[in-house]
ROKOL-127160 format. One line per 5 residues: number of its first residue (from 0); for each residue z, y, x of C-alpha. Coordinates in nm, 2 decimals. Last residue first. Layout:
BEGIN
NUM> Z Y X; ...;
This chain:
BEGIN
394> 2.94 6.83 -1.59; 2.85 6.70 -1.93; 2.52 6.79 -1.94; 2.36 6.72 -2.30; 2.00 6.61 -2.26;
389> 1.77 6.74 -2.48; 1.60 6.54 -2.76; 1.24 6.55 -2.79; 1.15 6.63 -3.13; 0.82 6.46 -3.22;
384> 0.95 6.24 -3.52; 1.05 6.63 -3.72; 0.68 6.63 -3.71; 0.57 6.30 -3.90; 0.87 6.33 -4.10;
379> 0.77 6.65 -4.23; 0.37 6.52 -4.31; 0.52 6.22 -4.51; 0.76 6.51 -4.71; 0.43 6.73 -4.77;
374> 0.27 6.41 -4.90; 0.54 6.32 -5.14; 0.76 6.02 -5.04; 0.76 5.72 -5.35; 1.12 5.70 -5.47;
369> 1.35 5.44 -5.42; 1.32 5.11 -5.55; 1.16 4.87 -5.26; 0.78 4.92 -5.10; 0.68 5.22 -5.12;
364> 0.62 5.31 -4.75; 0.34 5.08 -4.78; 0.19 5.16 -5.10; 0.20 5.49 -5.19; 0.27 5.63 -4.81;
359> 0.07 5.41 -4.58; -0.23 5.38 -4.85; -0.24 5.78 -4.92; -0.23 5.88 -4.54; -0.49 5.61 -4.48;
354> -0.74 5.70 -4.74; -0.68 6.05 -4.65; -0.73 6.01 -4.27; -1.01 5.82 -4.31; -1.23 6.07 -4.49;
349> -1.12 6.35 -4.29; -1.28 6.09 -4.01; -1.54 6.01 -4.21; -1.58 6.45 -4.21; -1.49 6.53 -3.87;
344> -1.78 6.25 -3.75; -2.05 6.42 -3.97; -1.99 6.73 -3.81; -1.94 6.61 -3.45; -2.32 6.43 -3.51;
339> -2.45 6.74 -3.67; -2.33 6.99 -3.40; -2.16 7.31 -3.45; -1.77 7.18 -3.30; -1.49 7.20 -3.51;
334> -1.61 7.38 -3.83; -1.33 7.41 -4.08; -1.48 7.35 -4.40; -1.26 6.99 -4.41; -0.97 7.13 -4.29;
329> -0.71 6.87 -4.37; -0.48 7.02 -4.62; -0.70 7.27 -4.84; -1.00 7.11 -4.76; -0.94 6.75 -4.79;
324> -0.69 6.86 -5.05; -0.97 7.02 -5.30; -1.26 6.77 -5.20; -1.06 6.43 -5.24; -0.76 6.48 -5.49;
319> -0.86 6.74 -5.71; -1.21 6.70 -5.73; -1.25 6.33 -5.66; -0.95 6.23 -5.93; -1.18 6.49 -6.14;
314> -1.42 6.17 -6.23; -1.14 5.97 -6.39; -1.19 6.19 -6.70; -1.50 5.94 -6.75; -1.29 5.62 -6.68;
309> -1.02 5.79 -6.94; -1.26 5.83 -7.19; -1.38 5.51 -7.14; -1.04 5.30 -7.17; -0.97 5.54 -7.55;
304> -1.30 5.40 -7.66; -1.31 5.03 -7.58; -1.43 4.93 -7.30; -1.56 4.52 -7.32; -1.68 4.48 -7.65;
299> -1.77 4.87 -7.70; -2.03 4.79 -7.46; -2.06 4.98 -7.13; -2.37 5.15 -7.07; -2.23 5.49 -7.09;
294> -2.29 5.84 -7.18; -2.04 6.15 -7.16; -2.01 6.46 -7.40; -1.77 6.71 -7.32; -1.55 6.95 -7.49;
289> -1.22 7.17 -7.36; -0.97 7.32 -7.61; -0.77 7.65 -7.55; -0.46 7.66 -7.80; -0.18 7.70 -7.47;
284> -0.08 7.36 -7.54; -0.44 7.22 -7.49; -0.70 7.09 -7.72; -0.88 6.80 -7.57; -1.21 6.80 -7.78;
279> -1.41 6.44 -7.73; -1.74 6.29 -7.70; -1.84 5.97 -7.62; -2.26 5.82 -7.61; -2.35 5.48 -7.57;
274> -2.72 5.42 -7.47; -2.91 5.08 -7.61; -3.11 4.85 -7.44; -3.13 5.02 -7.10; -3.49 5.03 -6.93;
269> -3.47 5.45 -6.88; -3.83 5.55 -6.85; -3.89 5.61 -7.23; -3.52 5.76 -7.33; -3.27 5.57 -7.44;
264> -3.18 5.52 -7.81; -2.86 5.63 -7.90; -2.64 5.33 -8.12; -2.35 5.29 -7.91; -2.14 5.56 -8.07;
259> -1.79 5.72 -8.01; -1.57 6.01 -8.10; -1.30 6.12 -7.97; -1.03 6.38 -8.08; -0.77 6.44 -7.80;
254> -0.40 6.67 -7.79; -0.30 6.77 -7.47; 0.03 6.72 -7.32; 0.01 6.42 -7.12; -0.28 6.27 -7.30;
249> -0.23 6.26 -7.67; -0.45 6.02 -7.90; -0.69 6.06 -8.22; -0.99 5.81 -8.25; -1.17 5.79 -8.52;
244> -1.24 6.21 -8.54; -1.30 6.35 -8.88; -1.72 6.40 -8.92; -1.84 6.66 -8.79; -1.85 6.61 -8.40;
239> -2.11 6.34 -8.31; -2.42 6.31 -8.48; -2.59 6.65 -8.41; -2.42 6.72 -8.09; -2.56 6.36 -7.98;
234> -2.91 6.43 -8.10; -2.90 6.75 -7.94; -2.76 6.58 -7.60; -3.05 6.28 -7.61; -3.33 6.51 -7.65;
229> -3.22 6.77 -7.38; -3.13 6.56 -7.08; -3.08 6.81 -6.83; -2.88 6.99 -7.08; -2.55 6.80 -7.01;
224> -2.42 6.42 -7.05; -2.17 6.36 -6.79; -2.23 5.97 -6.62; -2.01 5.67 -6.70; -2.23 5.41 -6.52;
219> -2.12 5.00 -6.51; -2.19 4.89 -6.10; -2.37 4.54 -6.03; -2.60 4.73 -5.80; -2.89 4.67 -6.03;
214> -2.68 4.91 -6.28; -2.64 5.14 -6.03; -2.99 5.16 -5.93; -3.10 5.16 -6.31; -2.92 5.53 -6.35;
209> -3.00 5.66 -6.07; -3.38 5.57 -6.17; -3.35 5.71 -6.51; -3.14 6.03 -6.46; -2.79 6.11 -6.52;
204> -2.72 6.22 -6.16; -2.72 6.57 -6.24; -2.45 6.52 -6.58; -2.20 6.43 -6.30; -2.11 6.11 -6.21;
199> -1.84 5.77 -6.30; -1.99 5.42 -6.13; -1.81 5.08 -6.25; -1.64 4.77 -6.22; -1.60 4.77 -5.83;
194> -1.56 4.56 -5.55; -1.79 4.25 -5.71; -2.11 4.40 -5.54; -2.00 4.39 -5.21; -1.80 4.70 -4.99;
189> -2.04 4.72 -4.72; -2.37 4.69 -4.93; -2.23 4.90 -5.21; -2.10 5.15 -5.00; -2.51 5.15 -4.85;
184> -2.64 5.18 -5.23; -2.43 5.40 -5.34; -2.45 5.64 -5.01; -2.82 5.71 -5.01; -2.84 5.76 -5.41;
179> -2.58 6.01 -5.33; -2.82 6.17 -5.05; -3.14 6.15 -5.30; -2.93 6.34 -5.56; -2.75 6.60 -5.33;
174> -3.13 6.71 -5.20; -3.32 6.64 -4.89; -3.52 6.93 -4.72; -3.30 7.13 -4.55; -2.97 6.94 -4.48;
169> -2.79 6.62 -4.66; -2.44 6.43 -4.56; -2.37 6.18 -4.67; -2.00 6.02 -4.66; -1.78 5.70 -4.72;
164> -1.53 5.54 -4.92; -1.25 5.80 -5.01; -0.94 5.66 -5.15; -0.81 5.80 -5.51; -0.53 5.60 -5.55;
159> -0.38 5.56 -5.91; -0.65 5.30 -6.01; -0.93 5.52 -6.16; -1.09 5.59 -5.86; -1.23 5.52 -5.52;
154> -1.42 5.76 -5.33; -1.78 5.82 -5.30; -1.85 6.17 -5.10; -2.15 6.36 -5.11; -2.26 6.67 -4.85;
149> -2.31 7.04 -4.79; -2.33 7.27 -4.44; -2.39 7.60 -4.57; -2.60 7.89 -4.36; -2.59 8.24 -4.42;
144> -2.74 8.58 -4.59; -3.11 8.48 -4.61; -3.31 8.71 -4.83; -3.53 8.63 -5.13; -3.27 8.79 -5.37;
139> -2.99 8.51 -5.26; -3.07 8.31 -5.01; -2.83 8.03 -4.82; -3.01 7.82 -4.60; -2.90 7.48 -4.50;
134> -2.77 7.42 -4.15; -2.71 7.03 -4.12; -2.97 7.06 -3.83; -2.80 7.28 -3.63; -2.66 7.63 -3.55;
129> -2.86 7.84 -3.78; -2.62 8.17 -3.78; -2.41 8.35 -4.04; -2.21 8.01 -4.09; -2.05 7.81 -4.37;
124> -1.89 7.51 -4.36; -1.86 7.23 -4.61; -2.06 7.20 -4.96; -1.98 6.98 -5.19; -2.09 6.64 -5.36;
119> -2.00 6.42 -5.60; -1.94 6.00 -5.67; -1.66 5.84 -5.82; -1.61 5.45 -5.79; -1.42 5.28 -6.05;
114> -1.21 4.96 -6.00; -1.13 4.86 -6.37; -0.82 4.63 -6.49; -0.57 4.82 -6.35; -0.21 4.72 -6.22;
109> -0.39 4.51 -5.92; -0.53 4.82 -5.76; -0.32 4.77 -5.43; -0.34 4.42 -5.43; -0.37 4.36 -5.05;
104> -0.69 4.22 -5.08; -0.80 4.51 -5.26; -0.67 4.74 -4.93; -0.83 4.51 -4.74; -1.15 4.67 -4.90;
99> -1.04 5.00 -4.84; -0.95 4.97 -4.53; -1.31 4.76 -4.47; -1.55 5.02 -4.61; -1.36 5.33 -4.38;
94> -1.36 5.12 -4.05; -1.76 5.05 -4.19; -1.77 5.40 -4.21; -1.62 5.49 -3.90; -1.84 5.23 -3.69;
89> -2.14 5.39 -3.82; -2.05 5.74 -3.67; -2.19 5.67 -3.37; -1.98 5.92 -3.13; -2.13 6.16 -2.92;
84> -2.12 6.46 -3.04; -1.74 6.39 -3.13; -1.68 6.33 -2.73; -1.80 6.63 -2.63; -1.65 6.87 -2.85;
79> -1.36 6.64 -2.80; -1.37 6.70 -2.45; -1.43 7.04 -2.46; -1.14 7.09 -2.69; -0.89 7.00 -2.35;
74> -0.71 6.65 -2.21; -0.37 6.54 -2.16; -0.32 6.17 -2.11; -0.11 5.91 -2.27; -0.10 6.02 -2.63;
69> 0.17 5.75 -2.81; 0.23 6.11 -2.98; 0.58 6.05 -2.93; 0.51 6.11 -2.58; 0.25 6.44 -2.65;
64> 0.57 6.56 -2.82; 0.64 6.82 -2.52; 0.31 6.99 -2.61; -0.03 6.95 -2.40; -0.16 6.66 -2.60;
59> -0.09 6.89 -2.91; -0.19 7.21 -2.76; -0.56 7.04 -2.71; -0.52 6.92 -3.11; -0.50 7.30 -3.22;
54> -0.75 7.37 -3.03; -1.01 7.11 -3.13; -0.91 7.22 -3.52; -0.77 7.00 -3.75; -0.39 7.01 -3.73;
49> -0.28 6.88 -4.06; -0.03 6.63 -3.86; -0.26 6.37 -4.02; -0.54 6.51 -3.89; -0.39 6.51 -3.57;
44> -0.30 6.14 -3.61; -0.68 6.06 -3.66; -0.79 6.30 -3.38; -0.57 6.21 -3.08; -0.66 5.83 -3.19;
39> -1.03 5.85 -3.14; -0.93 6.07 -2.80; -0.74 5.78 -2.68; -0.96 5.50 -2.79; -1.27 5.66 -2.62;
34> -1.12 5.67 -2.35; -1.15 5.97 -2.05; -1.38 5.96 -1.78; -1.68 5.88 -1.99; -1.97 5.84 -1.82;
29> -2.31 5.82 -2.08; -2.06 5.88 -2.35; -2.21 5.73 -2.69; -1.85 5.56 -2.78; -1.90 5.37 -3.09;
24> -1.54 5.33 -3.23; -1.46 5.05 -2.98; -1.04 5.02 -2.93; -0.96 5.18 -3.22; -1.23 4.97 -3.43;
19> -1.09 4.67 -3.30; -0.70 4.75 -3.40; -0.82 4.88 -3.70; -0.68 4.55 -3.89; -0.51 4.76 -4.18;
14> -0.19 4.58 -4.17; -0.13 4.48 -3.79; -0.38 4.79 -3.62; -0.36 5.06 -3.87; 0.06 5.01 -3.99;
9> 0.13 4.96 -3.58; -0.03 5.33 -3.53; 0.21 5.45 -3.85; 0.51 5.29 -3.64; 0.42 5.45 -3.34;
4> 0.31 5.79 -3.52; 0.66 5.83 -3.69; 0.76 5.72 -4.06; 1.15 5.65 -4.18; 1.18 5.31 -4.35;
């Protein structure tokens, strides 16, 4: 089946069940002369198109294609500027919550025993100038040289989709940790408790209440153990590492000692019976070899060893496939329009047009024996299906 923006559209409102949400995203217009539906759509499939920026979607609805588009009226960037300071983002991320959650009913992660969620942040736009309330100050020798716009993502993982959920973003004032905190607990709201098998962090959001928030939330925790948990990681290094490694295994090329005990003690305010530490040494082809220590509260009765290193190495799907090709394919640092509402909007929609990208092309398009498409040849189709052909003259 070849891919267009008509058939894609039909894909969101039959399949996914957008067609609601397409026609009501949360307008906030006092006037509006143009729909909300039209614009809400000029930006999703522009995103898809990898054209990100207000201008580059105002040439868009102005080009031949705007047809093929299913675009029906031309319109500039002001209106989107306008439009995306505007819009409640709330509708987005429950849009966002319920793709992904038909996309479970759907069986899209049925091949894998664990749904993880991965959570992280990162920042996202920088400026010279204060421009709005996102604006966080970047100082370096007690002088400000700029202005970062930063924020935490949750996003599916560990089932061959990484599919982002929903995001917070977090100015002057707040922190990365209270804004993740933020967006576990409302994902978990919208997506239910039985969604997922279990929460994968970085070593900053190993602390004690984090920690017993997602386990309240139904939600296992594989969390990086670093220095900010000093009596735990030296008793670790001293216990783990010497003796010959139980558990020996390659993954894709690399070579992997691990080593696993579910003996530590937690620490006074952490209400955990018992904490299970991993640690490993992948030893690459090249002879460089990478170490990490990860805790868990997952019994060795239900993960064993080789299942939670691979839930802890699931973290990077959010890396690599959510921050590095939201930005490097979809724009995510570009600015559109410098005002908090219009940012947070361009990110869930980002957000959205990832998760649907990768569940219209890995599982829908998939369907049959031939080979998955690659993103880049999804995004070729997608153009070469604006063409408009010329008429041949035969006079």
């Amino acid at each position: 089946m070849s891919a267009s923006p008509s058939r894609l559209r039909h894909y969101l409102t039959k399949r996914l069940r957008l067609r609601g949400y397409l026609r009501r995203p949360g307008d906030g217009r006092q006037r509006p002369t143009l729909p909300a539906s039209t614009l809400l759509w000029a930006l999703l499939i522009s995103l898809l198109l990898r054209c990100y920026s207000f201008h580059g979607v105002e040439g868009l609805v102005r080009s031949g294609g705007r047809r093929a588009l299913r675009i029906p009226r031309r319109f500039g960037d002001d209106a989107l500027a306008y439009f995306t300071a505007r819009l409640d983002p709330e509708p987005t991320r429950q849009a966002l919550a319920s793709v992904v959650r038909q996309a479970k009913r759907n069986k899209a992660f049925d091949n894998h025993c664990f749904i993880g969620l991965a959570l992280d942040g990162t920042g996202a736009g920088w400026r010279r100038q204060r421009g709005c309330s996102l604006c966080r100050p970047h100082t370096q020798d007690g002088q400000t040289h700029g202005y970062l716009h930063q924020l935490v993502m949750l996003s599916v993982t560990g089932v061959g989709l990484s599919l982002p959920v929903d995001i917070e973003p977090y100015g002057p004032g707040d922190s990365e940790y209270a804004a993740g905190q933020r967006l576990l607990e409302r994902a978990v709201s919208r997506l239910g408790r039985r969604f997922a098998d279990y929460l994968v962090v970085d070593g900053e959001f190993a602390t004690a209440p984090f920690l017993q928030t997602a386990t309240q939330l139904g939600l296992g925790v594989v969390a990086r153990l670093k220095a900010n948990l000093p009596i735990l990681l030296a008793e670790a290094q001293q216990r783990l590492g010497y003796d010959p490694a139980p558990h020996q295994f390659l993954d894709g090329q690399d070579r992997v000692e691990l080593w696993d005990r579910d003996d530590f003690q937690p620490w006074e305010s952490l209400d955990w019976p018992a904490v299970r530490v991993i640690f490993y040494r992948q030893h690459k082809p090249d002879g460089s070899c990478v170490e990490a220590y990860w805790l868990s509260n997952f019994s060795n009765l239900r993960v064993p060893s080789r299942l939670l290193y691979q839930m802890a190495k699931s973290r990077w799907e959010i890396e690599n496939q959510g921050f590095n090709d939201a930005k490097t394919r979809y724009g995510l640092e570009h600015i559109r329009h410098h005002d908090a509402n219009a940012l947070l909007v361009c990110w869930l929609l980002t957000a959205m047009a990832l998760t649907i990208e990768r569940l219209y092309r890995l599982r829908y398009l998939r369907r049959g024996t031939h080979r998955p498409r690659t993103a880049a040849e999804l995004h070729r189709e997608l153009w070469l299906s604006l063409a408009v052909p010329r008429r041949i003259d035969s006079s």
